[in-house]
C-alpha positions as CSV (number, residue, x, y, z in Angstrom):
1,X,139.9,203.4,-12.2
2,X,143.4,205.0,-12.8
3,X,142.5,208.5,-13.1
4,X,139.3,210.4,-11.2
5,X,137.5,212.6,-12.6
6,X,136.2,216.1,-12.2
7,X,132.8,217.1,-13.2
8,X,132.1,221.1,-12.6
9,X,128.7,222.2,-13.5
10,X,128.1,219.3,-15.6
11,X,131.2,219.7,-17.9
12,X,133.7,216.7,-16.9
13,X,137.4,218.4,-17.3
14,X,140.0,216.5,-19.6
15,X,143.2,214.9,-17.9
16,X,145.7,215.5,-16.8
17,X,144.7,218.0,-14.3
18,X,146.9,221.0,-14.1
19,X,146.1,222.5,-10.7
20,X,147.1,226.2,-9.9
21,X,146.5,229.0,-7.1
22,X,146.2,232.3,-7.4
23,X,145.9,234.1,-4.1
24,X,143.0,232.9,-2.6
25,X,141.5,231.3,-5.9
26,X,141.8,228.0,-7.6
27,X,142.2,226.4,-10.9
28,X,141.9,223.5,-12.5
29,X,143.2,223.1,-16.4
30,X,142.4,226.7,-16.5
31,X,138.7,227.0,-14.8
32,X,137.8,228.0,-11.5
33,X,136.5,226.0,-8.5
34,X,136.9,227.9,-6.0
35,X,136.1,230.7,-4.3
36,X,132.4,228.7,-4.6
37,X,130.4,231.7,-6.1
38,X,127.5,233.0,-4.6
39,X,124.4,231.9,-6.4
40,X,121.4,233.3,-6.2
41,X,119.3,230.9,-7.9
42,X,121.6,227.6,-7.6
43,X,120.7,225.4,-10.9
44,X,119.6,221.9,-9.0
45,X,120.6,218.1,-9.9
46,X,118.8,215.5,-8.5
47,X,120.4,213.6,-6.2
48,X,118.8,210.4,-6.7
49,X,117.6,208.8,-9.9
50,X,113.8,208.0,-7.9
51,X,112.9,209.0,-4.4
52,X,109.8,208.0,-2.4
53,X,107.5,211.2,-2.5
54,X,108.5,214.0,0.3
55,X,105.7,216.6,1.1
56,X,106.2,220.5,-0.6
57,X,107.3,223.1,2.1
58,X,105.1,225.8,1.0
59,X,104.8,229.3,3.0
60,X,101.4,230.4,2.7
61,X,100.8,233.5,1.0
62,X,100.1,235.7,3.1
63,X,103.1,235.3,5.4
64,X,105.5,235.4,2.5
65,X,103.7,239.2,1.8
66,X,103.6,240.6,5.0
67,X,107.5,239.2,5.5
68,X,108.5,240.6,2.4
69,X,106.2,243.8,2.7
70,X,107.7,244.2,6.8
71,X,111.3,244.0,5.4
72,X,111.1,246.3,2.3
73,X,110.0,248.8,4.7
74,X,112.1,247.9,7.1
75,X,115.0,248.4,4.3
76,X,113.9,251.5,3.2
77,X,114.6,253.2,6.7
78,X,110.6,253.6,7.1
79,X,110.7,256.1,4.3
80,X,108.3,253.7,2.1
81,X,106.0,252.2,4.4
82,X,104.4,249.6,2.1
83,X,100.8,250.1,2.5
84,X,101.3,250.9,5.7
85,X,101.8,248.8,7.4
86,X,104.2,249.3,9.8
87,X,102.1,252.9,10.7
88,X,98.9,251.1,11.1
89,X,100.5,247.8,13.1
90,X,102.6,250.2,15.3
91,X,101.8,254.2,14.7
92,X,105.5,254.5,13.7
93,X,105.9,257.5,11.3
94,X,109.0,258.3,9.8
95,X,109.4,262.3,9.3
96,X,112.6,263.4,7.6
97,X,115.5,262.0,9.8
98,X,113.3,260.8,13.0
99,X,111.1,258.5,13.7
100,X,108.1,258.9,16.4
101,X,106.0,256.2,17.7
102,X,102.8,256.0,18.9
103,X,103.2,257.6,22.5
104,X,105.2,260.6,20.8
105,X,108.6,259.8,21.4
106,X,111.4,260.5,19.0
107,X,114.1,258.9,18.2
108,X,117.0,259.5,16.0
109,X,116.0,257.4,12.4
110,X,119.1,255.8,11.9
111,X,119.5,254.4,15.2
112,X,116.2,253.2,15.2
113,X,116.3,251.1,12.5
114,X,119.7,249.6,13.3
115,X,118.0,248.5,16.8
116,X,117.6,244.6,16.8
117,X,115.3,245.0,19.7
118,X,113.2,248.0,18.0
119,X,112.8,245.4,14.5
120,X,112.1,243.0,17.0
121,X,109.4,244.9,18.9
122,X,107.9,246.5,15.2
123,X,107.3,242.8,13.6
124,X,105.9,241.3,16.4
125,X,103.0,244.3,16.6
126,X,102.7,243.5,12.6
127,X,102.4,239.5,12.9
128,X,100.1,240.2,15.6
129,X,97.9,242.8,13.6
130,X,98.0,240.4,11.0
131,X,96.9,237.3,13.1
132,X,100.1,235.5,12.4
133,X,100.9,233.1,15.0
134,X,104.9,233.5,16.3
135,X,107.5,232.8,18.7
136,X,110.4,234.8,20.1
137,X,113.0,232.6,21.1
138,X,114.6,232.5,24.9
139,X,118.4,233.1,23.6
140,X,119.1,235.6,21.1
141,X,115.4,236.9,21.1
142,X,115.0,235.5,17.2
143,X,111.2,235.2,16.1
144,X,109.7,232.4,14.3
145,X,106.7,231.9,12.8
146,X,105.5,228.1,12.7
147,X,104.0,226.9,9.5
148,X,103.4,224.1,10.5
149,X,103.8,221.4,13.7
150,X,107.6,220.1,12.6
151,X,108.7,223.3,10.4
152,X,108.3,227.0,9.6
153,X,110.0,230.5,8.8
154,X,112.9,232.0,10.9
155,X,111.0,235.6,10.6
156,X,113.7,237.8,11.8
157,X,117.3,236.5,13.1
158,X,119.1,238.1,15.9
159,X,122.6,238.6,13.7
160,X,124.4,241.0,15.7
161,X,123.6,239.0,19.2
162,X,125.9,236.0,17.6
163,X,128.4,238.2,16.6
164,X,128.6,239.4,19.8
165,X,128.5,235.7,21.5
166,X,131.4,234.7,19.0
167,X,133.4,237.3,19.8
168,X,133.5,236.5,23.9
169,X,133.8,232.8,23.5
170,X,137.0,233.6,20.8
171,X,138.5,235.4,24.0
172,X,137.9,232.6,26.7
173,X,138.9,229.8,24.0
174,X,141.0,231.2,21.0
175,X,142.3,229.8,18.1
176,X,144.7,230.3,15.0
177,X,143.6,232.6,12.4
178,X,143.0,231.3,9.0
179,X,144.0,233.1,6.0
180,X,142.1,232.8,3.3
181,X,144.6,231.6,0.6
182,X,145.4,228.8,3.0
183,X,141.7,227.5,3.1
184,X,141.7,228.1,-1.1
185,X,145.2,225.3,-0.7
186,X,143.4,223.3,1.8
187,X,140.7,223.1,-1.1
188,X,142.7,222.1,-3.6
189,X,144.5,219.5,-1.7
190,X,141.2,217.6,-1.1
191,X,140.6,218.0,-4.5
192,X,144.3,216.4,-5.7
193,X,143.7,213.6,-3.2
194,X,140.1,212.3,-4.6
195,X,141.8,212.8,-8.2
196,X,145.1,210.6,-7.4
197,X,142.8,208.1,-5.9
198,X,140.7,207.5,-8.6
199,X,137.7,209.1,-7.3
200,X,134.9,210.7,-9.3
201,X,134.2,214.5,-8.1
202,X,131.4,216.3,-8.8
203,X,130.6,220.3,-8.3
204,X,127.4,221.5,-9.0
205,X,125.9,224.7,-7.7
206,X,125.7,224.6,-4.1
207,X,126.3,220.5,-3.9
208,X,128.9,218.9,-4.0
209,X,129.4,214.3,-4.6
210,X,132.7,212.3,-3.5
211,X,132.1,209.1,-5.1
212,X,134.8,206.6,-3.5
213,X,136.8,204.5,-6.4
214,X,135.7,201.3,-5.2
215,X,132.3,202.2,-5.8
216,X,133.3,203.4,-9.5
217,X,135.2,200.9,-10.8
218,X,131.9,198.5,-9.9
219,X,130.1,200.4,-11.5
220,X,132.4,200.9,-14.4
221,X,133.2,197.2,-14.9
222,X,129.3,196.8,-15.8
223,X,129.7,200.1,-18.7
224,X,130.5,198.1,-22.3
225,X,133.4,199.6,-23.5
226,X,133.9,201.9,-20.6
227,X,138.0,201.6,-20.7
228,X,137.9,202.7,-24.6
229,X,135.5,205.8,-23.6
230,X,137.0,209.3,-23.8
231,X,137.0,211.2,-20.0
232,X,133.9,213.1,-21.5
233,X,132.4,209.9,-22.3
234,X,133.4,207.9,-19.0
235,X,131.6,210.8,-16.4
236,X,128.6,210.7,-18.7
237,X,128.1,207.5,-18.3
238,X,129.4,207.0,-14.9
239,X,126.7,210.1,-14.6
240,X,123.3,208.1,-15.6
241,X,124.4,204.9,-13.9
242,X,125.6,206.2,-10.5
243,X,122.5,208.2,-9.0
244,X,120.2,205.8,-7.0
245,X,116.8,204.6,-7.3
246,X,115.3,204.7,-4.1
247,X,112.5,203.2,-4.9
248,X,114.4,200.0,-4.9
249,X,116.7,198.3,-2.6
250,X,120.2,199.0,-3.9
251,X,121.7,196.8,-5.7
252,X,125.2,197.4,-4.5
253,X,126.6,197.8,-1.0
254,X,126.9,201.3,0.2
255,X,127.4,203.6,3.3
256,X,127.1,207.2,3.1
257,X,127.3,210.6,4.6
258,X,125.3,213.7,4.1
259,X,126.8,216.9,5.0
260,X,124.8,220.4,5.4
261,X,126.8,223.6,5.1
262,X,123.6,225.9,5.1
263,X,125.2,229.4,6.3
264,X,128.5,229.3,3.9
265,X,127.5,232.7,2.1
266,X,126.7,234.4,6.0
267,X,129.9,233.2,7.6
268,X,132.0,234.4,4.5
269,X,130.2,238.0,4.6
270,X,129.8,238.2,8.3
271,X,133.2,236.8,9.4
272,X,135.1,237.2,6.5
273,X,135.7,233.6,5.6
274,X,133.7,230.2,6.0
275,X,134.7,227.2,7.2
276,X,136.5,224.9,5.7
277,X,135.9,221.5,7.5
278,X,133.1,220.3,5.9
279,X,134.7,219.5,2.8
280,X,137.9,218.2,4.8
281,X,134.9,215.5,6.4
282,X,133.4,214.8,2.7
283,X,137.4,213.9,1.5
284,X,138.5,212.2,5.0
285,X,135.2,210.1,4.7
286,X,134.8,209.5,1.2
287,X,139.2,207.7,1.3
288,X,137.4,205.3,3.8
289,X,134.7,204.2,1.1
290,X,131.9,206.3,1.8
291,X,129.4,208.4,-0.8
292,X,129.3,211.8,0.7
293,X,126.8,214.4,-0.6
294,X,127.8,217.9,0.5
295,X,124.8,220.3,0.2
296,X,125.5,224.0,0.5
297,X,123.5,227.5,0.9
298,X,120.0,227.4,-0.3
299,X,120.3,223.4,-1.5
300,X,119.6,222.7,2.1
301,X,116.4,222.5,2.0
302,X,113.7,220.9,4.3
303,X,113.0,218.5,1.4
304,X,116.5,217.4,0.7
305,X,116.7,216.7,4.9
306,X,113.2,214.4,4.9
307,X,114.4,212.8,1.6
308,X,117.7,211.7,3.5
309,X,116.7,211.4,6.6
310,X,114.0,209.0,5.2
311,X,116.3,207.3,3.0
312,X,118.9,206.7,5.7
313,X,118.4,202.8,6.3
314,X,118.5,202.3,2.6
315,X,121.7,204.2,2.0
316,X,123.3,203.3,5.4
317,X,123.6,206.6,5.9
318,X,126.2,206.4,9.0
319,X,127.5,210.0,9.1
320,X,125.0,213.5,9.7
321,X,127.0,216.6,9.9
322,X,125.6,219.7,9.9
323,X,127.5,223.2,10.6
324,X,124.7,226.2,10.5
325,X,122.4,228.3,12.6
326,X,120.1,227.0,15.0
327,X,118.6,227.5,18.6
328,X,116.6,225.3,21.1
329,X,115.2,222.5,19.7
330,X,115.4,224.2,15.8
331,X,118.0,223.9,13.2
332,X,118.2,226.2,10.9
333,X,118.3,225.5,6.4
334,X,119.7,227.7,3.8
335,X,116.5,228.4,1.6
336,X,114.7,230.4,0.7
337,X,117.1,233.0,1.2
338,X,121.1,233.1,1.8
339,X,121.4,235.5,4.2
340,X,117.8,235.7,6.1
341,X,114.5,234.4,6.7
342,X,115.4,231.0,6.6
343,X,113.4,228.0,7.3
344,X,114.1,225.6,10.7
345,X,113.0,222.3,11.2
346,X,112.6,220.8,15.1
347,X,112.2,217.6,16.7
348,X,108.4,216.7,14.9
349,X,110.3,216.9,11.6
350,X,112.5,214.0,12.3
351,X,109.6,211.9,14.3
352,X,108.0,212.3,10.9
353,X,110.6,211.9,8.3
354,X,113.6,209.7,10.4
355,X,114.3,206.1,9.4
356,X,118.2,206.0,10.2
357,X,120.3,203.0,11.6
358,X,123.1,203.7,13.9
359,X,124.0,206.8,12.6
360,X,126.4,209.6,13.8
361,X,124.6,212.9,13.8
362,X,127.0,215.8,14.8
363,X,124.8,219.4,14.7
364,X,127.6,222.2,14.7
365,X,124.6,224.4,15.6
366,X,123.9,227.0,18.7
367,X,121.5,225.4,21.6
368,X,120.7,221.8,19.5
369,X,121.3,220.5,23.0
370,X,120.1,223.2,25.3
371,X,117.0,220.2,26.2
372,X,116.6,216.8,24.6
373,X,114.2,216.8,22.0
374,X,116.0,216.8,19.1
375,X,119.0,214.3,20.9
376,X,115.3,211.9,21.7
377,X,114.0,212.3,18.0
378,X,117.0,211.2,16.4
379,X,117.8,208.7,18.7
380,X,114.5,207.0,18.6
381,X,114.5,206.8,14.7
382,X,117.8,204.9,14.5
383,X,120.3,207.5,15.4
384,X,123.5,206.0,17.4
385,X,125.1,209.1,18.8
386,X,123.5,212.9,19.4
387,X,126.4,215.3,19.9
388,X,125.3,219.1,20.2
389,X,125.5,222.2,22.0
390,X,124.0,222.7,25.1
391,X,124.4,226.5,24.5
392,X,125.5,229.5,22.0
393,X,128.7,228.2,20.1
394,X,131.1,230.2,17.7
395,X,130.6,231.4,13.8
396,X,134.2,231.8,13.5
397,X,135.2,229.5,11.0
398,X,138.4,228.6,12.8
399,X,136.4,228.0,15.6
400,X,134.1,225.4,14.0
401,X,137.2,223.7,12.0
402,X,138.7,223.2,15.3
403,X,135.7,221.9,17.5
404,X,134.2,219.4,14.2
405,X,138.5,218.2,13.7
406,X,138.5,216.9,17.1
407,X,135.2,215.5,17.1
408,X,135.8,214.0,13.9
409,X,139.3,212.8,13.9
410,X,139.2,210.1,16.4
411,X,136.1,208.7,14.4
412,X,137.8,208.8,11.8
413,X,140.9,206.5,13.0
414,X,138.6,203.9,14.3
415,X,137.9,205.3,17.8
416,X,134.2,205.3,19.6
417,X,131.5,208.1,19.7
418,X,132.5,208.1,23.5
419,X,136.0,209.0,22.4
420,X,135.4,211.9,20.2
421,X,132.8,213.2,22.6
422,X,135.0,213.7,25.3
423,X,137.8,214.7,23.3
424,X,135.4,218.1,22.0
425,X,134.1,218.2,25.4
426,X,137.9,218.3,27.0
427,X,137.9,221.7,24.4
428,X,134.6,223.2,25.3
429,X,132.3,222.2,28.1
430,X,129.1,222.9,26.6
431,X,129.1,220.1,23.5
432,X,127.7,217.1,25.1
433,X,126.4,213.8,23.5
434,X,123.8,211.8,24.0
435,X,123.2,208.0,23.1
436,X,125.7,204.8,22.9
437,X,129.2,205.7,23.5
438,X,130.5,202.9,22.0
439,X,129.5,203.8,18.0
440,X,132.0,203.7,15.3
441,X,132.4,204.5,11.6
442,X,132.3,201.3,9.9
């Protein structure tokens, strides 16, 4: 193809691209595509035309009410105590601006409630009243509730405790800071390079596709009169043909990448601005021929990570990144929520859902590596290389940008998982690897 194309929210945009920045946004024949907005209720395309069936993630009922009941309260300052039941759970009463618990002591309301350890302490005596089974975590003291074996709820998440961690290891190991109309240019950049190389580009809410222009001019040369088409024209049908049947072996080479981002709309509230790596991976990956699907905020979900994870043999799926929340031997989504109560998956998830061959998985995620069960479940269902942390990591975007470029980089110029490995390790001593060392991007 001599010209890519640009697809945003289903609407393909009509060369020849005029590109602009304003500040820290940017347009493209006059519409915005980026800042990424914040949606609440992301509209979702299908990623594949047919996919083998992937169980529902449901929360039962009665955990979704007592989480959302326990944080209303909790919101409220204990001034509505829905049905109680924080007072019954607990005997903690809020009277004007205090707060007395059940031995008598009083405490000053507002500090109360801002105590992580007092929310902590509070919705382990509800779970408990409740008979809801739970776990509070080693580091950072988060509790989960399991749903079920491989999966469950991230009930309360230790925010200011991360904060706090990111802020000591950006003293022992700092880096540049990044302004934010320099990440809006990066953007734009990767954007201008698919275009110029032909590529096809598509932004949906909370996903993003980089479809290589090898793969589309294949797929083009099979489209009757696909040369004659209007732009319009060319992405719609580009649009029906390209998604994948599953269900099928493909009928055209492939190797792919999937990409989670789950924790974009935290690190850009928390921190001020999100990382910007993971879309300079989709672009760096997608000029060496891959398909990279880049999934965002609440469209990581569990069932989007078995559907991939399952498919991984029959898209050659040779690339995992993931840059989020986690903790030992749990990594963290983005639904149902975008700033709390996520769901986590662990190392039963990918015994049950797995069937990858020699891929690279890379989780940018706190304690992946503190033991080996999730390094062992990927590696045992056709992993390659593990690489992880073995303890808390940075949020700061700069941070992350820096630790995924130089584990990245030397992959991407042709240079072994042992390479890269030591290369991030060299910059911090607790990412570690597990696996062969002698992998490579193909």
């Amino acid at each position: 193809m001599k010209k890519g194309i640009l697809v945003v929210r289903g609407k393909a945009l009509e060369p020849p691209y005029v590109m602009r920045q304003e500040a820290d946004r940017i347009f493209v024949n006059d519409k915005e595509v980026y800042p990424l907005p914040e949606i609440e209720k992301p509209k979702e395309r299908a990623l594949f035309k047919a996919v083998p069936e992937v169980p529902e993630f449901q929360v039962p009922a009665k955990i979704q009410k007592v989480l959302e009941d326990f944080q209303t309260s909790w919101a409220s300052g204990i001034i509505r105590d829905v049905d109680n039941l924080i007072k019954d759970a607990s005997g903690i009463i809020r009277s004007e601006d205090f707060i007395k618990d059940a031995s008598g002591i009083i405490r000053d309301a507002d500090d109360f409630i801002q105590d992580y350890q007092e929310e902590k302490h509070t919705l382990k005596h509800v779970l408990k009243s409740k008979d809801i089974p739970f776990v509070e975590t080693e580091k950072y003291n988060d509790v989960l509730i399991p749903v079920e074996n491989e999966w469950g709820v991230v009930a309360l998440f230790n925010e200011a405790e991360r904060i706090k961690v990111a802020a000591e290891i950006d003293m022992e190991r700092p880096v540049p800071f990044k302004y934010q109309y320099k990440d809006a240019a990066k953007f734009k950049e990767y954007i201008e390079t698919g275009l110029k190389e032909g590529d096809m580009v598509i932004m949906d809410d909370d996903q993003m596709e980089f479809i290589p222009h090898e793969y589309l001019n294949e797929v083009a040369n099979e489209i009757p009169g696909f040369s004659a088409m209007s732009t319009e024209e060319q992405a719609e049908s580009l649009t029906e043909q390209l998604p994948l049947d599953l269900t099928r072996e493909p009928v055209r080479k492939i190797k792919s990448a999937a990409i989670f981002f789950p924790h974009l709309s935290w690190q850009r509230e928390v921190v001020g601005r999100h990382s910007r790596y993971p879309f300079s991976l989709a672009i760096s990956l997608k000029s060496k021929g891959y398909r990279v699907w880049l999934l965002l905020n609440k469209r990581v979900t569990l069932k989007e990570w078995a559907r991939l994870l399952g498919m991984g043999q029959k898209l050659n799926l040779r690339a995992i990144y993931n840059q989020g929340h986690g903790n030992r031997n749990t990594i963290f989504v983005g639904e149902p929520n975008l700033k709390k109560n996520w769901y986590y998956f662990n190392d039963q998830f990918v015994y049950k859902h797995a069937k990858l061959h020699k891929t690279i998985v890379h989780i940018h995620s706190c304690l992946t590596l503190a033991d080996n069960r999730l390094a062992t479940a990927f590696l045992r269902k056709g992993a390659c290389t593990y690489g992880a942390w073995r303890t808390t990591t940075s949020a700061n975007p700069a941070y992350c940008d820096k630790c995924d470029g130089i584990f990245w980089r030397p992959l991407l110029s042709g240079a072994t998982t042992g390479t890269a490995c030591r290369a991030l390790n060299t910059f911090d001593s607790m990412f570690r690897c597990r696996g062969n060392k002698n992998c490579k991007l193909p």
